[in-house]
DRENDO-1510 file (C-alpha; in Angstrom, 1 decimal, always signed):
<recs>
REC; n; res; u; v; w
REC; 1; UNK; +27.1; -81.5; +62.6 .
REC; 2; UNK; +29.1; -78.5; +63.3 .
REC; 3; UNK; +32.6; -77.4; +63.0 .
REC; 4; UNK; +34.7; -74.9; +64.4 .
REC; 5; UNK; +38.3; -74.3; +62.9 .
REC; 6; UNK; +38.7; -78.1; +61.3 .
REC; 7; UNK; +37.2; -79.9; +63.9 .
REC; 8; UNK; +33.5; -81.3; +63.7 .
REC; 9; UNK; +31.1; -82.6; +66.1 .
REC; 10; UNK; +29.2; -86.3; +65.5 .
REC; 11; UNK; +25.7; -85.8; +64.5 .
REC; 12; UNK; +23.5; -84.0; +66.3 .
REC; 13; UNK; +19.9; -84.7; +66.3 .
REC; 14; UNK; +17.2; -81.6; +65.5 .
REC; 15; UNK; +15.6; -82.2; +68.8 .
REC; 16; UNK; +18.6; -83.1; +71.5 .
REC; 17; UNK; +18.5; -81.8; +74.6 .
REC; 18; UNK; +20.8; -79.2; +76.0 .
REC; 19; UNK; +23.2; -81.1; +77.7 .
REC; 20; UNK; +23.9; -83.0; +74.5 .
REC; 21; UNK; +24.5; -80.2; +72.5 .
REC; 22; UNK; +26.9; -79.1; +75.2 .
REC; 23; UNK; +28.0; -82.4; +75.7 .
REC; 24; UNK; +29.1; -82.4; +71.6 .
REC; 25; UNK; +30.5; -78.9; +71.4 .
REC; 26; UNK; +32.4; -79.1; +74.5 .
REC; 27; UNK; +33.8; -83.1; +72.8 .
REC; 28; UNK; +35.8; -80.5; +70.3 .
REC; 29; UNK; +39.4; -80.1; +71.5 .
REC; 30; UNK; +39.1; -76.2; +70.7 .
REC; 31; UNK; +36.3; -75.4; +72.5 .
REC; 32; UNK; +36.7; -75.1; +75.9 .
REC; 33; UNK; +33.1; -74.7; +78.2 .
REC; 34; UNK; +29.8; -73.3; +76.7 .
REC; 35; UNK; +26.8; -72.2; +78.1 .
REC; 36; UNK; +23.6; -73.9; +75.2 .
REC; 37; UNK; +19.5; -72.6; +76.0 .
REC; 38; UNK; +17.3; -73.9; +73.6 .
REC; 39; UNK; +13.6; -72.9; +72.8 .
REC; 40; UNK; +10.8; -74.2; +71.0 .
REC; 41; UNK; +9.8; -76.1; +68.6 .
REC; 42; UNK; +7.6; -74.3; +66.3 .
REC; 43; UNK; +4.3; -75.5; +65.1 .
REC; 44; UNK; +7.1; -77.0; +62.5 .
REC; 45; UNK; +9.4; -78.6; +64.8 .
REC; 46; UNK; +11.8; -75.8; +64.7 .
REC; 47; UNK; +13.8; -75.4; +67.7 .
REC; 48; UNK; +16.2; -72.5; +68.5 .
REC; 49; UNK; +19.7; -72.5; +70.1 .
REC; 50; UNK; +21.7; -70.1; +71.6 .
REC; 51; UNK; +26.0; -71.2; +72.9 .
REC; 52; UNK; +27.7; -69.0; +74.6 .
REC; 53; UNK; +31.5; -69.7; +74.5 .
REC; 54; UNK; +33.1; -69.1; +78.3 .
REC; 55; UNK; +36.5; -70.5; +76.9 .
REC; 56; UNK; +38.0; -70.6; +74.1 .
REC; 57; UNK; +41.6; -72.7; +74.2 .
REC; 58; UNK; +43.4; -72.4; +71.3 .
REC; 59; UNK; +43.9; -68.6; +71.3 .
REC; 60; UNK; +46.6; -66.8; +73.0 .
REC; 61; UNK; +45.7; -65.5; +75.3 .
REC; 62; UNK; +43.0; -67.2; +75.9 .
REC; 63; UNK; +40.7; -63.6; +75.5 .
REC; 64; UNK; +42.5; -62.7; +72.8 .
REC; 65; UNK; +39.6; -62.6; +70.1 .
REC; 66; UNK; +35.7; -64.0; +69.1 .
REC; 67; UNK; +35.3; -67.2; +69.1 .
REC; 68; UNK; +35.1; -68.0; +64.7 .
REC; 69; UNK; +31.7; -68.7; +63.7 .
REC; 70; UNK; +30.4; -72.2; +63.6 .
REC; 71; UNK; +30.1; -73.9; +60.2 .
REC; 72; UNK; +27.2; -76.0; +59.2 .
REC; 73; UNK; +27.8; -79.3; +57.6 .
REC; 74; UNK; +24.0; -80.2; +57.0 .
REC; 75; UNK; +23.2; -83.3; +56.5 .
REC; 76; UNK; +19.7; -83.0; +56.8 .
REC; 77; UNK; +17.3; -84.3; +54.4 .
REC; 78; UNK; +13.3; -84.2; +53.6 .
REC; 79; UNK; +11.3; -86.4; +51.8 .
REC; 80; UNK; +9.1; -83.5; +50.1 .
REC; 81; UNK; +10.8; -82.7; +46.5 .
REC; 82; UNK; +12.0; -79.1; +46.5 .
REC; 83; UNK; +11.6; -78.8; +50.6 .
REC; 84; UNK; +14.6; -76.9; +51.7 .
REC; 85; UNK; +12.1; -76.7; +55.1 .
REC; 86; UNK; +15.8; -79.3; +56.8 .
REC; 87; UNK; +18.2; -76.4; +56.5 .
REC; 88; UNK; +20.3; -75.1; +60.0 .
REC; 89; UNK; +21.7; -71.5; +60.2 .
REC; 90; UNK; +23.9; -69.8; +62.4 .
REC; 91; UNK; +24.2; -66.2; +63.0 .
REC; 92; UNK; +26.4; -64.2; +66.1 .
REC; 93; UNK; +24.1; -62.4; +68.1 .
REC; 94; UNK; +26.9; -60.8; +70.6 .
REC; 95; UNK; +30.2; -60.4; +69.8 .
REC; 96; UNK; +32.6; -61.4; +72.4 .
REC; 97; UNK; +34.0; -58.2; +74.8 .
REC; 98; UNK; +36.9; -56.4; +74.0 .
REC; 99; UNK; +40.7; -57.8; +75.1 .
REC; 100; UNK; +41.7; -56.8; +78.6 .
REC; 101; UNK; +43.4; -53.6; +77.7 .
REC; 102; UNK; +46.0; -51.0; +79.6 .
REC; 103; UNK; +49.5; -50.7; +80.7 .
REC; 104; UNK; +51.6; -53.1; +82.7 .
REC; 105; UNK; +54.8; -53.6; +84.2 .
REC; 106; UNK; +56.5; -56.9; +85.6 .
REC; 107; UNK; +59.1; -56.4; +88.2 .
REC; 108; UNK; +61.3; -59.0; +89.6 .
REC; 109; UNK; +62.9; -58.7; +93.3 .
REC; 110; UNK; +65.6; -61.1; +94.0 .
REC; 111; UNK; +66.0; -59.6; +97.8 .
REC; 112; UNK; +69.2; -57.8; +96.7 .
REC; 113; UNK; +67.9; -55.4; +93.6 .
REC; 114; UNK; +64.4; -54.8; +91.7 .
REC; 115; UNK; +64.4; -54.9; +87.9 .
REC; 116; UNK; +61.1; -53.6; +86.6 .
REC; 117; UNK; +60.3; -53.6; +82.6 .
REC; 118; UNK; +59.3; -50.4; +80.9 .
REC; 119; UNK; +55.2; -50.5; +80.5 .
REC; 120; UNK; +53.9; -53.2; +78.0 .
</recs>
């Protein structure tokens, strides 16, 4: 399973496909759409994923910041004594890109005068 700021997915089997990965992440109320590519398995079974987060609601604005990193809660098990083979890891590979940066103004017309702010 995985979490992301207090919320956690069901269980997720080592082998799903990609849209059921997606399918779980996106079930999280504070993850909006993600883009999942998986490869492998390994000679061991291994498989690799790789989510890319193309919304994140729950930050204001919605660019505001990186996505937090995912949390494992492993639940995986092995029937070999001292095996820590069933382990999951997650590492950022990209950070997200910068806020949309610069200076603004909002200006209201009313047909009879314009009021403009000073820049934001």
């Amino acid at each position: 399973r995985l979490q992301l700021r207090g919320h956690t997915t069901g269980r997720i089997p080592f082998n799903s496909s990609v849209d059921e990965m997606k399918a779980r992440l996106e079930e999280l109320p504070n993850i909006g759409t993600v883009d999942v590519q998986k490869s492998g398995p390994s000679k061991e079974l291994a498989y690799t994923w790789t989510v890319t987060f193309a919304s994140n609601p729950g930050y204001f604005p919605p660019s505001a910041r990186d996505v937090d990193l995912l949390e494992v809660i492993n639940e995986l098990e092995t029937s070999v004594e001292s095996d820590s083979s069933a382990s999951v890891f997650v590492d950022t590979i990209v950070e997200g890109d910068g806020m949309l940066e610069g200076k603004f103004e909002v200006s209201f017309n009313d047909g009879v005068s314009v009021e403009t702010t000073r820049p934001l």
